[in-house]
Structures are given as C-alpha cells and as structure tokens.
C-alpha positions as CSV (number, residue, x, y, z in Angstrom):
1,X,-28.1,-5.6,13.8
2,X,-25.2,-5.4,16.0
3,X,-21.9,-6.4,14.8
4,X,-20.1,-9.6,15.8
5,X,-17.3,-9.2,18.3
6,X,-15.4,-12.1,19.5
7,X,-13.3,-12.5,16.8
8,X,-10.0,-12.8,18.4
9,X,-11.2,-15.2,20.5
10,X,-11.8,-17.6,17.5
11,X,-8.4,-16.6,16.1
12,X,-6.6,-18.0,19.5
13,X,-8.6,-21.3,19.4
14,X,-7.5,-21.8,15.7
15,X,-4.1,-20.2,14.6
16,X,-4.4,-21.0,11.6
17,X,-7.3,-21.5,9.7
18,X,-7.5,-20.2,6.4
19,X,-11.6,-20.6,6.3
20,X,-11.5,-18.6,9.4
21,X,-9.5,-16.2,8.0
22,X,-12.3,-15.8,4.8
23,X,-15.3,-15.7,7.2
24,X,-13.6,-12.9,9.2
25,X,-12.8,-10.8,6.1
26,X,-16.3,-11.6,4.2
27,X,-17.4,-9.9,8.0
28,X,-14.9,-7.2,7.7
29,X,-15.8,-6.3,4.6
30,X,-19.3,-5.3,5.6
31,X,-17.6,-2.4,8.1
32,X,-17.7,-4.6,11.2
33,X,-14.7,-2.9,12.9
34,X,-13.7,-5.7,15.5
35,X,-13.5,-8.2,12.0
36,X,-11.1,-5.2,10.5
37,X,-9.4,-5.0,13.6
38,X,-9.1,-9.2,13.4
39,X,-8.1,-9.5,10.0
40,X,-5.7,-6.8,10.3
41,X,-3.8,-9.0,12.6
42,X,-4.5,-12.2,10.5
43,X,-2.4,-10.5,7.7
44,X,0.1,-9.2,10.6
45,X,0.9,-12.6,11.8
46,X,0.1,-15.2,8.9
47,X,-2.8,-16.8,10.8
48,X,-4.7,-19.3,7.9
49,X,-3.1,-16.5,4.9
50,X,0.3,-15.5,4.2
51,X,2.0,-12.2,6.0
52,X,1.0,-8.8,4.1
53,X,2.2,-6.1,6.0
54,X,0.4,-3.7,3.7
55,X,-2.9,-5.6,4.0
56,X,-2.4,-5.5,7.3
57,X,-1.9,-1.5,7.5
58,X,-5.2,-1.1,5.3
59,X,-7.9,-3.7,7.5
60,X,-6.0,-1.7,10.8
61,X,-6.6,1.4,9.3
62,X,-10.6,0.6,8.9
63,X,-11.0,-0.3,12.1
64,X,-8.9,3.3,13.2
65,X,-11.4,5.5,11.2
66,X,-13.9,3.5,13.0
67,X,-12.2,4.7,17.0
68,X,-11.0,1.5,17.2
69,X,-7.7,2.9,19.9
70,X,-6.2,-1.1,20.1
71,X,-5.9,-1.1,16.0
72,X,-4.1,2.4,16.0
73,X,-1.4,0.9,18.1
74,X,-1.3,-2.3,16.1
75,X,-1.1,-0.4,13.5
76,X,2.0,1.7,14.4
77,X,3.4,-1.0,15.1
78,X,2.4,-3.1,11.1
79,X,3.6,0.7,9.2
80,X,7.2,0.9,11.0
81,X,8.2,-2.8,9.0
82,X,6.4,-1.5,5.7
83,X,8.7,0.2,3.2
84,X,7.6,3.2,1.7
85,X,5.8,1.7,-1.5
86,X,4.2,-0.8,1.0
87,X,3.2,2.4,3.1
88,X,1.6,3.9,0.0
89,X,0.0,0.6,-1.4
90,X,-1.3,0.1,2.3
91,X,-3.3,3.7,2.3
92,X,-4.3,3.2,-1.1
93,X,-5.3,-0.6,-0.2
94,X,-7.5,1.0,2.4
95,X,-9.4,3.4,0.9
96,X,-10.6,0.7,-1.7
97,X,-11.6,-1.2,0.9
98,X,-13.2,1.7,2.3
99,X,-15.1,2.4,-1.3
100,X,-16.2,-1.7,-1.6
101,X,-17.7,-1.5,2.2
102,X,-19.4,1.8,1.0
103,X,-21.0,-0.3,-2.1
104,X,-21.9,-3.6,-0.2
105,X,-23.9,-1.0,2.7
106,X,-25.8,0.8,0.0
107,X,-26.7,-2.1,-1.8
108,X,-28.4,-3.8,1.4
C-alpha cells in the first residue's frame, strides 16, 4: 500500500490540532517517511503538541534515513538550537523509534 503524503497540507489548514498531531504520528510510526517528516515539524513548531526540539531531531532523522533531502535540512536546522544532552537524547530518541517501527512492520 502506498504511503499517505499530503500531510503538510493538513498541517496548514489546521495549525494546531492536537488529534492531527496523533493521527500523523500513529502514521509515522508505521515508517511513512512524509508523516516522520510532518511530525518532525509538529514537534519543531508546537502545532496541536508542545515544542520538543529533540523529538523533533528524532521523527526528522527517520525520515533522513529514509532519503527524505527536505528533512535533512529541517533537521540542521532543529539540532543547531538542541544542547548537547538534547542532541544525544534526540539520536537515542530516534533509534527507538526506529526499533518500535521495526516491531509494528514485522508484526503485520
């Protein structure tokens, strides 16, 4: 099944919409890249959750792994206000992520 792509659309229409927000990361969470990518900037900009840099730098870096060249630059731009413990806690955010997508896709 291809994956769902028009994400940031919906995040325009509605700013802030914390249901949004969970629907994008229950997608996300299945490996859809362009939900990574959204929810990456959900957590950048505080759109319907509140502002977690390191959050941020962990969806963003998902979406990376997955060639996704407009995330790398978001993401640049998410690690250069991190500190270095948010830095760290941002890799090591990412990499469970990476581990709970790895479970959900083997289980279906």
């Amino acid at each position: 099944m291809p994956h769902r792509t028009d994400f940031l659309r919906d995040l325009v229409l509605l700013r802030n919409d914390p249901e949004l927000a969970h629907d994008v990361r229950a997608e996300a969470i299945k490996g859809n890249p362009h939900a990574q990518y959204a929810m990456g900037l959900i957590c950048a900009e505080g759109r319907g959750v509140a502002i977690n840099g390191t959050e941020s730098y962990a969806w963003l870096t998902l979406a990376v792994l997955q060639g996704d060249r407009a995330a790398e630059t978001l993401r640049t731009i998410v690690a250069v206000e991190l500190s270095d413990d948010e830095f760290d806690r941002g890799k090591a955010l990412a990499s469970q992520l990476a581990q709970e997508i790895e479970r959900n896709n083997a289980s279906h």
